[in-house]
N, C-alpha and C positions, 0 to 999 in steps of 0.2 A: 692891560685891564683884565684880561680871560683870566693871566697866569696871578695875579692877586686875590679871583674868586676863587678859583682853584685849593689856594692854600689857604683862605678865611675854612671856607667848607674841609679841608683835610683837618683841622685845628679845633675842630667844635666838637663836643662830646654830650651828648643825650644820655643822661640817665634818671631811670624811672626807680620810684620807691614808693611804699605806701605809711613809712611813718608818720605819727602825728604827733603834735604835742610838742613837749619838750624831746622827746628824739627823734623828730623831724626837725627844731631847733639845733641839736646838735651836730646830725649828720649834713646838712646845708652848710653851716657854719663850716665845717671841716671842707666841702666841698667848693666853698669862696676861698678859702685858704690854701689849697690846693691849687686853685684858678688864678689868686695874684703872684704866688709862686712862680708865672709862668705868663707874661704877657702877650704869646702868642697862641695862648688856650683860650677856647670861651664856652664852659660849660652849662648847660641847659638842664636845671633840675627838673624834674614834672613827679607830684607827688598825685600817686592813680588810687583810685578805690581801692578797698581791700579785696571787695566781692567779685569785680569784673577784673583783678589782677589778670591774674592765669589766663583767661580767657583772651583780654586783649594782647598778651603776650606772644602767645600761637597765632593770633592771627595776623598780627602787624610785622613780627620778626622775617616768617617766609617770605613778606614782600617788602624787604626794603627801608619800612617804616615804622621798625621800631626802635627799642634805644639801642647807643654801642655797650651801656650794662648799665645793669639793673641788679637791684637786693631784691632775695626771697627764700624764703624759707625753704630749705638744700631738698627736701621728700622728694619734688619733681626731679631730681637731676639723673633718675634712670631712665626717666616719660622724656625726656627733654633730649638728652643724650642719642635716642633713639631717634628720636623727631629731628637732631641733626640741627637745633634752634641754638645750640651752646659750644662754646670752643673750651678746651684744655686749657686751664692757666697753673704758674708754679705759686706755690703758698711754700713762705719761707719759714726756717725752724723759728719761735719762739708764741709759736698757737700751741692751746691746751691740745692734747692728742684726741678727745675723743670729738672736738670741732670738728679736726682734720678727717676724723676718719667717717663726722657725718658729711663729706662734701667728696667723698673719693668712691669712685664708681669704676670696675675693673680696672684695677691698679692706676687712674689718673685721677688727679684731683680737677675739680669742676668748677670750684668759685672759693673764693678770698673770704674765711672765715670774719664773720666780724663780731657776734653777738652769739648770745645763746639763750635760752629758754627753757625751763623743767620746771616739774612743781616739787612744793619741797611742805612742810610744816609749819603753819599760822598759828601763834595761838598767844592767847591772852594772858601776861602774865599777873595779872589782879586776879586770876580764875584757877589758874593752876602754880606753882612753886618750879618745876622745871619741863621740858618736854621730856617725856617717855623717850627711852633708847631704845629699848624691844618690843616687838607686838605685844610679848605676855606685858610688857607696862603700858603699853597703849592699853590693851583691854580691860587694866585694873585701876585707870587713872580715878580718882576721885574728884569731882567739883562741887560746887553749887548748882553751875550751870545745867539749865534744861535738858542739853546733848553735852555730851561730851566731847564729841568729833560732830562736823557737818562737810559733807563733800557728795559732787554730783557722782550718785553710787550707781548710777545706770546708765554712765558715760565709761567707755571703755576706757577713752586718754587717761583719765582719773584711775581706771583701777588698775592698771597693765603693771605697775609698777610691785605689786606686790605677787603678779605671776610672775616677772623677774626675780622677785624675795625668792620665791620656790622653786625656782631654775628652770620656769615654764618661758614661753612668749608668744609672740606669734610667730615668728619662724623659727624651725630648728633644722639644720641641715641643709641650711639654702632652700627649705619648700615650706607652703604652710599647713601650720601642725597646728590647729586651736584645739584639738581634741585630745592633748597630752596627756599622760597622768598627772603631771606639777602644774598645768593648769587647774586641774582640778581639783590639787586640791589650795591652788590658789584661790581659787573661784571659793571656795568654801571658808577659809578665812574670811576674805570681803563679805561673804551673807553675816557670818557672826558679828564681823564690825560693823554692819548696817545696822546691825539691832540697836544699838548705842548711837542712833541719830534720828533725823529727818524721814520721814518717808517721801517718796518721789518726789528728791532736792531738785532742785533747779539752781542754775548761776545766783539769781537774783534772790531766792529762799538762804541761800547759804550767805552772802555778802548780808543780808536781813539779819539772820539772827546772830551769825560774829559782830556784826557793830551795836545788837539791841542786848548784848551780853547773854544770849539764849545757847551759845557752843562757844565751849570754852579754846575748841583748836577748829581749823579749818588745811583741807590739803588743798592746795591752791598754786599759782604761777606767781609771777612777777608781777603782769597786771592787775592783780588783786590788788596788791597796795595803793591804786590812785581811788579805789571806793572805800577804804577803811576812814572812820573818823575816833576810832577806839585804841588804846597802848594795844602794842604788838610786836612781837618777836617772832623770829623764822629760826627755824633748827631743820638738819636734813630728815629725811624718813627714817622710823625706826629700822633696827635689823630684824629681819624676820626669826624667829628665838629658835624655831626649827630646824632649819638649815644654816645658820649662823650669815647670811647672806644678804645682803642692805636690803630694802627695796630701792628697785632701780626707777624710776619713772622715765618715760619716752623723753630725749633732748633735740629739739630742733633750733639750728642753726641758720640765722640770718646769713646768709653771702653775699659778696660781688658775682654775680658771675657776666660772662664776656659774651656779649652775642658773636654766633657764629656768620652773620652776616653782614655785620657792622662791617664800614669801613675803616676803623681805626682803631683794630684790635689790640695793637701794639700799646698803643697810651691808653685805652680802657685795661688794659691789662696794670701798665704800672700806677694808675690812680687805685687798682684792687687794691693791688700791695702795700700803695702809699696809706688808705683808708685804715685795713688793717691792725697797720703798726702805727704810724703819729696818729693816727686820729683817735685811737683807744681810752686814751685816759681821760680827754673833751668827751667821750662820748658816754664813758662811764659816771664822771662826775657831774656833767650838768642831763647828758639823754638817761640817766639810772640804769645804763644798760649792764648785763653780763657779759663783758666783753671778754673776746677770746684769746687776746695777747696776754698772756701773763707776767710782762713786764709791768703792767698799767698797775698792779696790786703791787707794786713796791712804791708807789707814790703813798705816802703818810694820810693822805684826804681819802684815798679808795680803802687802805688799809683799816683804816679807823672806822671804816663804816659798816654795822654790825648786819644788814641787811645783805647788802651783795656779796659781803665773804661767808654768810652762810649759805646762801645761794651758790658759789663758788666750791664750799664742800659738797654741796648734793648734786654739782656738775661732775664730782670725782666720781659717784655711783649713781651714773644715767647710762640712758641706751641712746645711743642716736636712732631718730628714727628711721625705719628702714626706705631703702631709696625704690625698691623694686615697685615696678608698676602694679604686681600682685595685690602692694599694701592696700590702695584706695580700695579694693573690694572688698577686704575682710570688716571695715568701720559697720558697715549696714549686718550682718550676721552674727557678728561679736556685739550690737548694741540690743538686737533681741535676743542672743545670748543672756545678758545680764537682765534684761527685765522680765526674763522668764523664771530666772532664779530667786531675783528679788520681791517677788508679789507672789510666790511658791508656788508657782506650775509646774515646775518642772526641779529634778536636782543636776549640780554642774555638769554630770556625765553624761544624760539625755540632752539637756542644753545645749553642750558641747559638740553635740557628734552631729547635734540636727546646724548646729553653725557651719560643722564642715563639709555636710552634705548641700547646704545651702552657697556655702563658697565655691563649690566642684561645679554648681550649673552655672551660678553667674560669670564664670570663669572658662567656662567648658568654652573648645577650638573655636574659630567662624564657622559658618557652614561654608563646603567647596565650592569653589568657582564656578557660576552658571554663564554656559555658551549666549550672550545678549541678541545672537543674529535673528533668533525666531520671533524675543521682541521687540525688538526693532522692526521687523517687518509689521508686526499684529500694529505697531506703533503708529508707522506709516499707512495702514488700510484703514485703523481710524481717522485719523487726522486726515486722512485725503477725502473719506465719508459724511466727515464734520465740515470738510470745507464747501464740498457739493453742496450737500444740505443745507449750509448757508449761502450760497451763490446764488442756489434755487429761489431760497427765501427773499432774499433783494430781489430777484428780478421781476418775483409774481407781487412782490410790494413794492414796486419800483412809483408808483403813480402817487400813493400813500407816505412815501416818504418823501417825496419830490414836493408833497403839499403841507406835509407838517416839520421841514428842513431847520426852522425855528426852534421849534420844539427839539430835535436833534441836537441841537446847538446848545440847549440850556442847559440839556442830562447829560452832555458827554463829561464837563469836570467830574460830575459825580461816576459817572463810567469809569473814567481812568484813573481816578482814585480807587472804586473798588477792584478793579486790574493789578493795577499795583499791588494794593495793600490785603486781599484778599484770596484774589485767583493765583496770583504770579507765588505767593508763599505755599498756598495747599498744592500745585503741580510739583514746586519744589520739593515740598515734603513727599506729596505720592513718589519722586523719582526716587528720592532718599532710601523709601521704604525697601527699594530692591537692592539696595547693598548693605554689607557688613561693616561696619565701621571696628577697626582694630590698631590702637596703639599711633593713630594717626591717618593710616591709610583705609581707604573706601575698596572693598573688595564687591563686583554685582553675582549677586544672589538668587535673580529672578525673584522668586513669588515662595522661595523659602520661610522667612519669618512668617509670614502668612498662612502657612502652613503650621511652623511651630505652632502660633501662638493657638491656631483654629481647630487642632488637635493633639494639644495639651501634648504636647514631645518632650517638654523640660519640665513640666509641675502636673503632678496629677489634679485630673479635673475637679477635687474635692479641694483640692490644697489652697490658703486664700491668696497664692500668689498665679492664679493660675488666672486666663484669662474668663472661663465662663463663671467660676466661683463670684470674682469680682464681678461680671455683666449683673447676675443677680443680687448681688450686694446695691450694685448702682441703681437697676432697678425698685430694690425695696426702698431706696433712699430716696428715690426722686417720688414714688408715689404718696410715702410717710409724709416726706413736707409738704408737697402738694394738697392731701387733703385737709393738714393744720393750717395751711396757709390761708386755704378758701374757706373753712369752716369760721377760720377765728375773722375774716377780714369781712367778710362777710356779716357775721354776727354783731363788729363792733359797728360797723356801716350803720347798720338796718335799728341799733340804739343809738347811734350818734343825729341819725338822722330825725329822733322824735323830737317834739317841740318843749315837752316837760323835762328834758334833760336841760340842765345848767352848763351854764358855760362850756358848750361844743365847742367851743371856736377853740378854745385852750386844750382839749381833751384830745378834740384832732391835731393842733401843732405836736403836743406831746410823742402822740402814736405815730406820728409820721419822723418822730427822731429815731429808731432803731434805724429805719433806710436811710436816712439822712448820714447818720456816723460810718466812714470806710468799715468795710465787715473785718479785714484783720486786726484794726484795734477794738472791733467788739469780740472776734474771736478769741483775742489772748483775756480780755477780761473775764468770758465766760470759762476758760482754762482754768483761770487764777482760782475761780468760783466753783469747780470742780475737784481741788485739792482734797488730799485723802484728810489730812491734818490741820490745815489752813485756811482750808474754803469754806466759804458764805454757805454752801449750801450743806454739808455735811455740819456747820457750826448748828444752822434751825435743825436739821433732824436729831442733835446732837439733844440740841433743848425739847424737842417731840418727846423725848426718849428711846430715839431709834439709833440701831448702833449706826457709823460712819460706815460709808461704801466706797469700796477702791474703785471710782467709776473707771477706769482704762483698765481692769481687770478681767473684765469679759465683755465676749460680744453685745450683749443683750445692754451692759449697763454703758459701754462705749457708744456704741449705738445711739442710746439715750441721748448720750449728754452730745453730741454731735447734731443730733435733731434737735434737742430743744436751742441751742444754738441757731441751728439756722431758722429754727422756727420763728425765735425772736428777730431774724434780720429781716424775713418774708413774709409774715401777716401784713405789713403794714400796705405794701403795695396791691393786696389783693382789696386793702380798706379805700384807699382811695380811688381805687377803678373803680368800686362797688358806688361807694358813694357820688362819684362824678356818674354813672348811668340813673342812680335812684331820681337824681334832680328831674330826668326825662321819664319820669313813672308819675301819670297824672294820681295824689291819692283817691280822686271821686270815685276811682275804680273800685280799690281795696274798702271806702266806707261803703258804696255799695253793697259789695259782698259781704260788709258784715252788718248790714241791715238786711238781708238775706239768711242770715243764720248760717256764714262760714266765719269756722273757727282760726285763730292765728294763725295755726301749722298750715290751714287749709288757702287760706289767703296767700301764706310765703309759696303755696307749693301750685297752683295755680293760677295766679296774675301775677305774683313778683318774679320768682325765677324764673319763667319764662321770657320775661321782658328785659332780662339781667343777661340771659345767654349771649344773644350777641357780642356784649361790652365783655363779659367774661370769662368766653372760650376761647378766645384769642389770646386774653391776658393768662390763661390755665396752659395752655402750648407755650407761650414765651418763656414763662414762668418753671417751666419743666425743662427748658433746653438748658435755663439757666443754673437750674438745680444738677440738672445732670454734669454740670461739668461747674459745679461748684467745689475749687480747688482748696481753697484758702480756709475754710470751716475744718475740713479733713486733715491739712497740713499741720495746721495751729492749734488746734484742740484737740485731738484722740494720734494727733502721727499716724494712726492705721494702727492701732492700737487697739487690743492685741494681736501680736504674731500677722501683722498685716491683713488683719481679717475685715475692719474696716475700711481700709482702701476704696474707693471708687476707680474708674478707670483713668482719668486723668491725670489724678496721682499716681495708680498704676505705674504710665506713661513714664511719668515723670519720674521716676524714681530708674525704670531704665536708661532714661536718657543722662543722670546726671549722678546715682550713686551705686551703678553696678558696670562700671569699665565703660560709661560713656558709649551703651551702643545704640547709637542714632538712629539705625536702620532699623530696628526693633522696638523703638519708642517711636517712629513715626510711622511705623506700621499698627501699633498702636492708635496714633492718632488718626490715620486712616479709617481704621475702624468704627473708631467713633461717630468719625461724620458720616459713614453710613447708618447706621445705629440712628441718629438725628436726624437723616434723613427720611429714614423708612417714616420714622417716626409723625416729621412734618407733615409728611402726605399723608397722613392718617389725619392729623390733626386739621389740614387744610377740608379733607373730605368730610370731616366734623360738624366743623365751621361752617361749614359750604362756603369760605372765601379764603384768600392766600395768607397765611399769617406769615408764612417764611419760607 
């Protein structure tokens, strides 16, 4: 019986993917085929989120439990490789070469080429007669259409392709070089071709007006075509008329690749192979994929199909994109790169240089190894001081506890949920804060980033990525909404509550919908409503007669449109506090007083707020912590926009944690801070109050 489990479990094969659709139809399909193939296999699909891929990867692989392989897109395979999460496999001759050479990492290849991806040229032919072959034709094309071109011109993935045209990139010589000359004056081309489109496109602006016949071409991927409902053709990118040199666009390639912990590397290996080669032409003609075997295009059904064999020529002039761990940091300096150029602050060359100085710190060494011995001691003198101190405390309330043991009993679930769920995560983060995180390994640091960040060592204290610029930024933000918050909720309370107003009941359902709808679909709506071109609100100043304003242009108008965002999420809660304490405001008071001869103001300003304090300086502190570390407004509507001057500290945080090399220890020393910050703050706020709000 053992040696029958034995080989069930030697014979099962886990693999993870995140297709959907019809090429998760096709790649399963392939993988049941593979599987009857073979009645002593029993393969286990699991199709994982796109978002938490990566993440659940690293951390299930090191222990045991993750798949024996998995598809992903090839980028990680120098992060991975390093990390020791991936094994060597052979990829046999008849893949397109530049698949192969996106999956090979110092001279081994890493995963079983299956698919490919690049953008290439959309365009309408009811609008134009043929695609343009060279930039000088792209920039002379003639339409009817509104734009001529539409593509997200302040997405770096989008425009890279024609720094390649001019023999720029992001790397040259194995290092990064964003600051070339051929960048720049790639970079200068894309400003001219912007002129001929959309202003600050979005995915969903640009998919909008190719289907509403407003752009007559669109630069775009694969995925584009499942939202088209308009005729349409694909042609590769023009050549750049300059340098006579295609534009290249970045190519990323779906693989197999083999975990290096699995137990069954051997047949995770030859399922890569098998997937590959037989499964190419099923996965091309029903998943519409790019596949990478070039035998699949001599079937007469993929041949004839005018979509993937153009897509198939603009695989001949891509770049695979680069594997080095380098890459992920340049995306955040190369994308304020471009939207500094695009909204004219800046020209390519200052853009450019402030990109690579901005690449050089987020990039810059860990800090050196700190001796842990001294804290570890300070560690143990506290923790042995906190334990006395509570030892103490039971035993001088030893009688007190002994009488209320009930009551003990009732709070402790809620006890050891907030343990869990609150203490056990911020000690963890506070320990985090003392090491360096790099490339997978934890190096301790002591009380270095804490230092960086508390005397500006990597950003000058002026810079808005710096940490006191932002504290001030968070501050101006949290007191701006604050005071619209209590002003308007307030205000609308104190009319909602008269008797000659009509229909209150309805006027309050209404005003209590802003709070009522999740704030990031009210945030992407007020986005939409801040468009330079397309927005609700530059449309009425349009009909004012006032010109349109690039709200994410400057601080002041960024600013703006982020506050009255959350403006609209936050009056309402200050309306309904007001109004639930007004009900306990006898009015004999206020008619009094004004048979007395005090005026409104005089009436709100001593018998109402006064009697309002209680119910609303409690709700003015909640109200601020929540402000202060209100993420989702900043992320979704201004990005920190511009040049990260908007930022708050949370996003801050977060933006160390997740788009500058993942360094953990620096974003939760960040978040360390913060809750100091909150803290100070609470106990100000409690001594306000004269009671504990938090």
């Amino acid at each position: 019986m053992m040696l029958l489990l034995s080989i069930a479990a030697a014979t099962e094969l886990t693999v993870w993917h995140s297709y959907r659709g019809a090429e998760r139809a096709a790649f399963e399909a392939q993988l049941s085929r593979f599987d009857e193939e073979r009645p002593d296999l029993t393969i286990q699909p699991l199709a994982v989120p796109n978002d938490s891929y990566s993440t659940k990867l690293e951390s299930a692989i090191p222990r045991g439990n993750g798949p024996d392989a998995f598809v992903f897109a090839h980028e990680r395979v120098g992060d991975w490789k390093a990390k020791g999460l991936i094994a060597p496999v052979e990829v046999e001759e008849g893949h397109h070469p530049a698949t192969v050479s996106a999956v090979t990492w110092e001279d081994e290849t890493w995963a079983v080429p299956l698919a490919a991806k690049c953008l290439a040229l959309f365009y309408n032919p009811e609008l134009i007669a043929a695609p343009p072959e060279t930039t000088d034709q792209l920039l002379s094309v003639e339409t009817d259409a509104q734009f001529p071109i539409a593509w997200q011109a302040t997405d770096g993935y989008y425009n890279v392709a024609w720094l390649h045209g001019y023999g720029g990139g992001i790397f040259q010589d194995g290092r990064v070089q964003l600051d070339s000359p051929e960048n720049r004056e790639g970079m200068a081309f894309v400003m001219e071709l912007a002129q001929r489109g959309p202003q600050d496109p979005t995915g969903a602006l640009v998919t909008q007006l190719f289907n509403d016949g407003q752009a007559a071409m669109a630069i775009n991927g694969p995925w584009f075509i499942g939202e088209l409902n308009v005729p349409f053709e694909v042609a590769p990118l023009p050549t750049v008329s300059a340098t006579g040199q295609p534009a290249a666009p970045f190519l990323t390639v779906d693989g197999v690749f083999v975990s290096a912990h699995g137990t069954n590397q051997a047949l995770a290996q030859e399922l890569a192979g098998w997937l590959g080669r037989e499964g190419a032409e099923h996965r091309a003609l029903v998943g519409r994929q790019l596949v990478s075997w070039l035998d699949a295009y001599d079937n007469p059904e993929v041949a004839n199909d005018r979509v993937l064999n153009a897509f198939r020529d603009q695989l001949d002039s891509s770049v695979p994109m680069p594997t080095q761990p380098e890459m992920a940091a340049t995306w955040e300096p190369m994308a304020r790169a471009w939207r500094r150029v695009m909204r004219g602050a800046h020209e390519p060359d200052t853009a450019l240089a402030a990109a690579q100085t901005e690449f050089s710190i987020v990039t810059r060494p860990p800090p050196a190894e700190a001796n842990p011995v001294p804290y570890l001691v300070l560690m143990g003198l506290v923790a042995t001081g906190l334990l006395g101190w509570f030892a103490r405390a039971v035993y001088r309330a030893r009688r007190q506890i002994s009488a209320w043991r009930f009551a003990y009993a009732y709070v402790a679930p809620a006890s050891i949920a907030m343990t869990a769920l609150v203490v056990t995560p911020f000690v963890v983060g506070s320990a985090v804060s003392l090491f360096a995180h790099h490339q997978g390994d934890f190096t301790f640091v002591g009380l270095t980033h804490y230092a960086d960040i508390l005397f500006a060592r990597d950003w000058p204290v002026t810079s808005p990525q710096s940490f006191w610029y932002t504290l001030v930024v968070t501050v101006l933000w949290t007191v701006s909404n604050l005071a619209l918050h209590v002003t308007l909720g307030v205000a609308l309370a104190m009319l909602l509550r008269e008797p000659w107003v009509r229909l209150r009941g309805v006027f309050r359902v209404l005003l209590i919908l802003p709070w009522a709808i999740p704030n990031y679909i009210t945030a992407l709506i007020w986005k939409g409503m801040f468009h330079y071109q397309f927005g609700a609100i530059n449309g009425v100043l349009g009909w004012l007669g006032v010109e349109p304003v690039s709200w994410f242009g400057s601080f002041s108008t960024s600013f703006a449109a982020n506050l009255a965002t959350n403006t609209w999420l936050g009056f309402p809660f200050m309306m309904v506090v007001t109004l639930g304490a007004l009900q306990s405001i006898p009015r004999d008071l206020e008619q009094a007083a004004e048979v007395d001869g005090a005026s409104g103001w005089q009436r709100f300003r001593h018998i109402t707020l006064p009697l309002l304090k209680p119910a609303l300086l409690p709700a003015v502190v909640l109200g601020s912590v929540w402000t202060f570390n209100m993420f989702n407004i900043i992320y979704l509507v201004s990005g920190g926009e511009p040049d990260g001057s908007t930022e708050i500290l949370i996003s801050e945080a977060y933006r160390w944690a997740f788009t500058r090399q993942h360094q953990y220890g620096y974003a939760a020393a960040y978040a360390v801070l913060i809750f100091f910050v909150l803290l100070a703050y609470s106990r100000f706020g409690n001594r306000v109050t004269g009671q504990k709000v938090l």
